[in-house]
N, C-alpha and C positions, 0 to 999 in steps of 0.2 A: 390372026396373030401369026405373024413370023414364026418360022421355026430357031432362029437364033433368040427372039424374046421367048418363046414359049421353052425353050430350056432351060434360058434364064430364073422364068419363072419357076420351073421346076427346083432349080439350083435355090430359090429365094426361099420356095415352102422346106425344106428339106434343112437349110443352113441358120435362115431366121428364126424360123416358127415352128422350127424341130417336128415338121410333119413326118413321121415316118416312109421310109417307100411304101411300106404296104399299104398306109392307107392312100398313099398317090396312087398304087395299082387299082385299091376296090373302086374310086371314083371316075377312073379311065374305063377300067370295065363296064361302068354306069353309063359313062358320057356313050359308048357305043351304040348302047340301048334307049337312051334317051338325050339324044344330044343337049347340049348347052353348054357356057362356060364353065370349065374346069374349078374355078374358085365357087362357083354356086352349086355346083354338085357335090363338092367337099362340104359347104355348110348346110346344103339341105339333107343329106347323111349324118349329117352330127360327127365331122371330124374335122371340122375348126370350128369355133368359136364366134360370137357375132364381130366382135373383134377384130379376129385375125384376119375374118371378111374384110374387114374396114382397112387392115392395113394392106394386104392384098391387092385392094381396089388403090389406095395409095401411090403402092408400088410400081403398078399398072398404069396408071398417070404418068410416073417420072421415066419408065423405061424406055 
């Protein structure tokens, strides 16, 4: 992912889906330790939704 979509993205979880920074921070700190996509470590933590998953992956599409 780009760093101009991957901010994007961050600006989407934060403005759409009212993810808090903090928990965009705990899931960053995840990904270090266990890499993977940012959106899949937010939902395997349990701070989105299976949902929000889906709109995320959406988003992700049209970006």
């Amino acid at each position: 992912m780009s760093p101009s979509t991957y901010s994007r993205l961050i600006n989407f979880l934060q403005e759409e889906l009212a993810i808090s920074p903090a928990c965009i921070g705990v899931a960053l700190r995840h990904s270090e330790q266990d890499p993977g996509p940012l959106p899949m470590i937010l939902w395997q933590y349990g701070l989105i939704t299976l949902e929000q998953l889906d709109l995320v992956f959406d988003w992700l599409e049209t970006a």
